[in-house]
N, C-alpha and C positions, 0 to 999 in steps of 0.2 A: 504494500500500500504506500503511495505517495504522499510523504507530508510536508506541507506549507509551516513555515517557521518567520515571524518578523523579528528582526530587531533594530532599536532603536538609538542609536551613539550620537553623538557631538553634542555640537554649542547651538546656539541661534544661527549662527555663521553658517554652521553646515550640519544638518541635519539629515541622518540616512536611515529608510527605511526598506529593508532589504526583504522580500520574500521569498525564499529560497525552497526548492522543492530537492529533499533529497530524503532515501529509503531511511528507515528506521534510525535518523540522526538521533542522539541521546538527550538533547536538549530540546528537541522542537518542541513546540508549539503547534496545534493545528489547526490551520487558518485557510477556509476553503478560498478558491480564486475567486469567486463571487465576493467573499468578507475582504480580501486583502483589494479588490477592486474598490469597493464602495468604501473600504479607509480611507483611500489616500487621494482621491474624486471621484465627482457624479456629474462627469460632462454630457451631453447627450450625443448618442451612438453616430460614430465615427468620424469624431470630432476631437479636434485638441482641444484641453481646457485653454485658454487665454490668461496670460500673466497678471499680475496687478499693474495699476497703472505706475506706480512706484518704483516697478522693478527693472532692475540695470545688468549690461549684457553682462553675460557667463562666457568667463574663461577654465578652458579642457586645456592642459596642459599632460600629454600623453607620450608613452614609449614602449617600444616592443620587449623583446622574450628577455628575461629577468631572472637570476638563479644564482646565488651567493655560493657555488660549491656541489660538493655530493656526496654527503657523511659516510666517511668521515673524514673526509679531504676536503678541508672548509678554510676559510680564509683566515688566518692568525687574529685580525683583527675587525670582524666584523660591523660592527657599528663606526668605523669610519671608513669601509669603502664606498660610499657616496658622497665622502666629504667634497671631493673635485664639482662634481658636477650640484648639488643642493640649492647651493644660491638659483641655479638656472632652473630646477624643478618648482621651490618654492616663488620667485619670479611673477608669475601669471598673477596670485594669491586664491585661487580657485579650487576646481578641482584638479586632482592629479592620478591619472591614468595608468596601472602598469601591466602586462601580460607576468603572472606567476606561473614560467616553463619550468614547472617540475610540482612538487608537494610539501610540506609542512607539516611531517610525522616522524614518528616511534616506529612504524609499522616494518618490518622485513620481508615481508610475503611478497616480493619483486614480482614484475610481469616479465623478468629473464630468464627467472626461474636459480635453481645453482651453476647451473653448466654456461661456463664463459661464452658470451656469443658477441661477437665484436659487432654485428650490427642494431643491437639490443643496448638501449641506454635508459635508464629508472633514476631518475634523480628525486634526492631527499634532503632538506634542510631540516635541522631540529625545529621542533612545532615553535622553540618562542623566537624567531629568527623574524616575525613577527613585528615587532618591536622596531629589528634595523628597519624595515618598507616605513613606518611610521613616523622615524628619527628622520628618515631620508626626507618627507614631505608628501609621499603618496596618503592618497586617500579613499581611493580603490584597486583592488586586485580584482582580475581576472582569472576563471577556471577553465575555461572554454579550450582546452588544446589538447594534445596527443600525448603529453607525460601527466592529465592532470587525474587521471588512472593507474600511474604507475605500480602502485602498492594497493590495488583493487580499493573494493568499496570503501573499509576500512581508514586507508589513508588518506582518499578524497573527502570523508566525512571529516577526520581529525585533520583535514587542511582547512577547511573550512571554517572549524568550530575554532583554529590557532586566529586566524586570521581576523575573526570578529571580536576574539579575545585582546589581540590588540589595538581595538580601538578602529578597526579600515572597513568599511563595506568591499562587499565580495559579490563578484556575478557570470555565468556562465553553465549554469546546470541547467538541463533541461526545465521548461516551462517557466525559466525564472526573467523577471524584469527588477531590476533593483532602481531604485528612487535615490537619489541624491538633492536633499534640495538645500541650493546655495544665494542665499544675498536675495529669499522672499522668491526663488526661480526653483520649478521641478524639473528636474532633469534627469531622465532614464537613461541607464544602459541595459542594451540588450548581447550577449554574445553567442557568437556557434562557432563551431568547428566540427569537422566531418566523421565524428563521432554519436553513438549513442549514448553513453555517458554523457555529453555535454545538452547544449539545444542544439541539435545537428541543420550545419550548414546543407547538405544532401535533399533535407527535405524540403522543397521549396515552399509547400503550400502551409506546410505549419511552423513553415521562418516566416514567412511572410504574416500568418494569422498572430503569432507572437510580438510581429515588430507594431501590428494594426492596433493591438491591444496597448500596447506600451505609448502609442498616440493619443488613445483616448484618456492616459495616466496623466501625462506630462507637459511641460512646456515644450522641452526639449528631449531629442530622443538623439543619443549615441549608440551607432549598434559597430562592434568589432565583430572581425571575422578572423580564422586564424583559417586562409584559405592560400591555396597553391603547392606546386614543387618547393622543392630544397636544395639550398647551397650554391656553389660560386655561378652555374649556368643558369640559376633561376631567377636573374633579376631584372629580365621582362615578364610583363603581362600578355599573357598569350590573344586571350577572347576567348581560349579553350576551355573544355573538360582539361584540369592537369591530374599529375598521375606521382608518386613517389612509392619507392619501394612497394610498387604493385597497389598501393591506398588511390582508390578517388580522393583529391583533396579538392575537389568544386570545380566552378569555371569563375575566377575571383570574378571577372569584370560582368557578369552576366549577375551574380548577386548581389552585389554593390547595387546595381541599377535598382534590381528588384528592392532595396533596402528603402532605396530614397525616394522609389515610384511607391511604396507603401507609409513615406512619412518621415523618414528618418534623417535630423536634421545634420546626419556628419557620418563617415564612415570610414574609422581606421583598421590598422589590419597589421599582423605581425603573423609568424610562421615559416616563411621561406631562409630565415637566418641570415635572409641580403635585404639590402634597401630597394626599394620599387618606387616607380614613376608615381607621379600624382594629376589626379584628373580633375575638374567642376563636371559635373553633371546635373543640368537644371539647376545649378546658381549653387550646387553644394558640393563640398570638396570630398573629394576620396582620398585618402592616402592609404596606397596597396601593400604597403609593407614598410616598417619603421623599423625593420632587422631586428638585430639583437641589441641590448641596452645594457647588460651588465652577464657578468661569469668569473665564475675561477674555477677554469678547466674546463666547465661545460659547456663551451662552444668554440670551433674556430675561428681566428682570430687571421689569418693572410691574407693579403689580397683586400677584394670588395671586402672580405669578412672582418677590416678589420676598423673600418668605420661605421657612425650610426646617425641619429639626430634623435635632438627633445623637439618634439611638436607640441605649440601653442595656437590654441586655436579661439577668436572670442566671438560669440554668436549672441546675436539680439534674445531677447525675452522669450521672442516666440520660436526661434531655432532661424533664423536668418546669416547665412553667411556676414560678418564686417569683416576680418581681416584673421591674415595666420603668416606664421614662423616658422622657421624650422632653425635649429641650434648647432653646428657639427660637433659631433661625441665621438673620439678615436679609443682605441683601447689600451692599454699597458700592461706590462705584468702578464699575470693568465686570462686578463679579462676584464679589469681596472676602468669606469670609463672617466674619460677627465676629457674639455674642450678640447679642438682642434681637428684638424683633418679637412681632406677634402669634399663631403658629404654634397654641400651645398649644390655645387656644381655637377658630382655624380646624379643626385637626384635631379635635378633638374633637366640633365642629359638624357635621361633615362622617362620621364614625362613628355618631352618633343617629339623622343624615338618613336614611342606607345601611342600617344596619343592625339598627336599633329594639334589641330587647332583646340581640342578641348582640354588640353596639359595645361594645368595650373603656371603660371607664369613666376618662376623664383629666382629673385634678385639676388645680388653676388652677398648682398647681406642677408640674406634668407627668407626676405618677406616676401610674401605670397599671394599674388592676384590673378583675379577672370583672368586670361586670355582675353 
């Protein structure tokens, strides 16, 4: 049986009410989708509620795949590997964005199993590891990707329950839309990836019926995807079905559309472990991939691999494109991210290539307009 769980953290500032659907969690709550609809509004059917008049744009300040290690090979000093880059997270003063590529458990029941198999990878941080995402300035995690099963039900449940223990809204399991609401504005995220443990990107009709419902939630709707191939050749957008190690991982550029043709006022994306082009589509920005954003050990670092960027993005009341950024993040060490690099211009190369006239337009300083 599927149970509905809310919980409620912050200040006036920022307020997260997260419903989260997962099997026999230990803490839930249970809060039918009809109850957890009519908490948090009662707009009339398939309509977005309207902002207060009061209310001032939302900035999303977002980054891709995020992984401090893989216990017990972890970094000496964890609560200051984000010292480099924090200023540039904290920055926006909004919300902040992160894909959590792996889990936040105890658990050892690997999906490798014992027998070494080099192209099988289970990552694990200790549950209060928690804490550094919080230290850093994030203010949601993401579950929605392909290690966030690593350690079966078990460890995605105690990744979850770590995660709201420190204080950060969590989103990505099937049927879930979590509420963020910042500075008097609600703002959903919705995520998938080509899993059934997550909201699976695959299904179209019930991504789509999910994103429709998180419309009638919110002001604003951010939906992440963690869609496409992997590694140094993956960092165009095809328009295809892509494929990795034998996985459908979607057609990114065919769901993105479906995201924002069903409401969605923003649509970022991590997964391929390289940076990807960025598009407007009907006046809203896609950005197909924000690579990887932080590691020690667990991910490649050569090449494309071994730059990234912090996306800032700030949207009107009602989810109206105004303006966006992107930051270059290089890597150090195993994985270290701190300023610098080429980024700006790879992405941006990589947007013209893909996407001719509807490529987001990014200046040598990073800022970001229509075409």
């Amino acid at each position: 049986m599927m149970k509905r769980f809310c919980a409620v953290i912050g200040s006036a500032a920022l307020l997260v009410l997260s419903g989260c659907s997962l099997a026999g969690h230990p803490q839930a709550e249970t809060l039918s989708a009809a109850a957890l609809a009519s908490s948090v509004a009662s707009p009339a059917a398939g309509t977005r509620p309207g902002p207060s008049r009061t209310a001032v744009p939302v900035s999303i300040t977002a980054v891709g795949d995020t992984m401090l290690g893989n216990t017990p090979d972890l970094p000496p000093d964890p609560g200051a590997y984000f010292d480099s880059v924090k200023s540039l997270l904290d920055a926006g003063g909004g919300i902040v964005f992160g894909n959590l590529e792996g889990t936040l458990t105890t658990s050892t029941a690997s999906k490798c199993g014992k027998k070494e198999n080099p192209d099988c990878f289970a990552f694990r941080d200790p549950p209060d590891y928690g804490q550094y995402f919080k230290k850093a300035g994030f203010t949601i995690l993401n579950d929605a990707n392909n290690h966030s099963f690593d350690f079966g039900a078990a460890g995605q449940a105690q990744t979850v329950q770590s995660i709201h223990a420190a204080g950060l809204a969590q989103t990505g399991l099937p049927g879930e839309i979590t509420l963020v609401k910042t500075h008097g504005v609600k703002v959903a995220f919705v995520a998938f990836a080509p899993y059934p443990y997550d909201a699976n990107l695959l299904d179209l009709p019930a991504a789509r019926a999910l994103i429709k419902r998180a419309v009638r939630m919110a002001h604003v709707v951010v939906v992440y995807m963690h869609a496409g191939a992997e590694g140094s050749g993956a960092d165009h957008v095809t328009g295809r079905e892509e494929y990795y190690l034998g996985e459908d991982r979607g057609n990114a550029e065919a769901f993105a559309h479906m995201a924002i043709n069903a409401g969605a006022s923003l649509v970022i994306a991590s997964g391929p472990h390289v940076l990807r082009g960025m598009q407007f589509y009907k006046g809203h920005l896609i950005a197909y991939s924000l690579g990887n954003f932080a590691g020690y050990g667990n991910f490649g670092t050569n090449g494309d691999l071994a730059i990234s960027v912090i996306l800032r993005v700030t949207l009107s009341a009602g989810g109206r494109f105004e303006s966006a950024r992107i930051y270059p993040i290089q890597f150090t060490g195993a994985g270290q991210p701190v300023p610098g690099g080429g980024a700006i211009a790879f992405v941006a190369g990589l947007g013209s290539a893909d996407f001719g006239s509807s490529a987001a337009h990014i200046e040598p300083s990073g800022t970001i307009k229509a075409s």
